[in-house]
N, C-alpha and C positions, 0 to 999 in steps of 0.2 A: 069529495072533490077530486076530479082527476090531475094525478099529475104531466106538467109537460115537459115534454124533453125535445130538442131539435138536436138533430146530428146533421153538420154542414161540413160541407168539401168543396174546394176548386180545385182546376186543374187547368194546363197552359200544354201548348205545341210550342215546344219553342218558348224563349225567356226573354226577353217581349216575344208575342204571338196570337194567334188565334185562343180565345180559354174560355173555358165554363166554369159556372156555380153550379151546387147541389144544395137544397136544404127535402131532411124529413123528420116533419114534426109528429110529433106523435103525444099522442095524450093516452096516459097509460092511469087503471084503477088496479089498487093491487099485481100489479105488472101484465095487466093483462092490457090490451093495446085496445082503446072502444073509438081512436080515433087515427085517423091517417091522412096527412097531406103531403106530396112533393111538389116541390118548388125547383126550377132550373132556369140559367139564362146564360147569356156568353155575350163576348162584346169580340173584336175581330183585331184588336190589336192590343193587346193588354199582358199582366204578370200575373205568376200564379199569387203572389202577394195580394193583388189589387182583388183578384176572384176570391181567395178565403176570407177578404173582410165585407166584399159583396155578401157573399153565402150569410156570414153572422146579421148583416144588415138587414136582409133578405127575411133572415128567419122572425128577426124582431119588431119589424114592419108589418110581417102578416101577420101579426099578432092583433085582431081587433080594441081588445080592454086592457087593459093594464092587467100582468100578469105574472105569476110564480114560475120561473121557467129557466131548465138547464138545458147551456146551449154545451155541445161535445164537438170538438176539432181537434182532428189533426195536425193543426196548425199552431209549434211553438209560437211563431211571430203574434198570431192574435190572439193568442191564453196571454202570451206574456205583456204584449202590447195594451190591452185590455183594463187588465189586473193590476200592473204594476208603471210599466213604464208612459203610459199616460197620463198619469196624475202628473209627475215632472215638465211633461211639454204644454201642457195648457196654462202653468206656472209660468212657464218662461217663453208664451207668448207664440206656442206650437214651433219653438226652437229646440232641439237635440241639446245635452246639455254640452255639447262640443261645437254651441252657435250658431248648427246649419239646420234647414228648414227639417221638419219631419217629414219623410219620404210618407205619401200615401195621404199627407194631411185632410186633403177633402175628404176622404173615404172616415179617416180619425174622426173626424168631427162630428159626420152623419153616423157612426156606431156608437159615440159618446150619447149622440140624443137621441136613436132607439133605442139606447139599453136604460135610460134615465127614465122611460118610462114604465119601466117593466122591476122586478125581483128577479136578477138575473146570476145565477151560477156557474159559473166558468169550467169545464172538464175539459184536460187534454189527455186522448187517447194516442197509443200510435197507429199510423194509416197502415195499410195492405197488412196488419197481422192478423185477421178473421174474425174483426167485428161486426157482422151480418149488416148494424144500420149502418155504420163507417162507407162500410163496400157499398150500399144503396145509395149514398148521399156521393160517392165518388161516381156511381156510375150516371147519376143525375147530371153531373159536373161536367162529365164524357159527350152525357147529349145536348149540353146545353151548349156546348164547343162545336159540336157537328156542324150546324147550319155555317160554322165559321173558319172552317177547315178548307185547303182551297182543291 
């Protein structure tokens, strides 16, 4: 049974801005890669924030069956958002535990119920150090900003 792995990236012009998603999933047997999909999109006013949890959402979406599958970001906020500090806001009612609403909450919400349906593993890499899918899934993120760049 292959295994699957997605490496997703977003990126923003500007903080709010124009931004893109990148996901590339990849279904590897013995490391050898027997499957490939990229996924990209961009919204024209948005944060690089709002894009990295798109990318994750993105990647767990096109997932047709329930699935065994590590998703790889660059992105401390949605490793750590994810894994650890969501469990606390859904507790308290999708409030920070300092009261105030969780930034990003709709995006939270819809990654809590793609990744419920799936066996999901969480890697965070760092970005731009030369992880070949890193750098694909960022340049995914690049064109999927294009169309919304002015």
């Amino acid at each position: 049974m292959p295994e699957l792995f997605a490496y997703t990236d977003g990126a923003c012009s500007g903080n709010p801005g124009p931004g893109g998603w990148g996901v590339l999933l990849l279904a590897k047997d013995n490391d050898r890669v027997v499957k490939e999909r990229m996924l990209k999109g961009g919204a024209p006013d948005t944060t690089n924030n709002r894009m990295e949890l798109l990318a994750a959402i993105r990647a767990l979406e096109a997932l047709s069956r329930p699935s065994k599958v590590t998703v790889i970001t660059d992105s401390s906020y949605v490793k750590n958002g994810v894994t650890s500090w969501i469990h606390g806001w859904k507790r308290n009612g999708w409030k920070t535990s300092t009261r105030k609403p969780v930034k990003n909450a709709d995006l939270w919400q819809r990654l809590d119920t793609a990744q419920a349906r799936h066996s999901v593993t969480w890697e965070w890499i760092k970005g731009h150090a030369g992880h070949p899918e890193n750098e694909r899934a960022d340049e995914l993120a690049r064109a999927g900003m294009t169309p919304f760049k002015g």
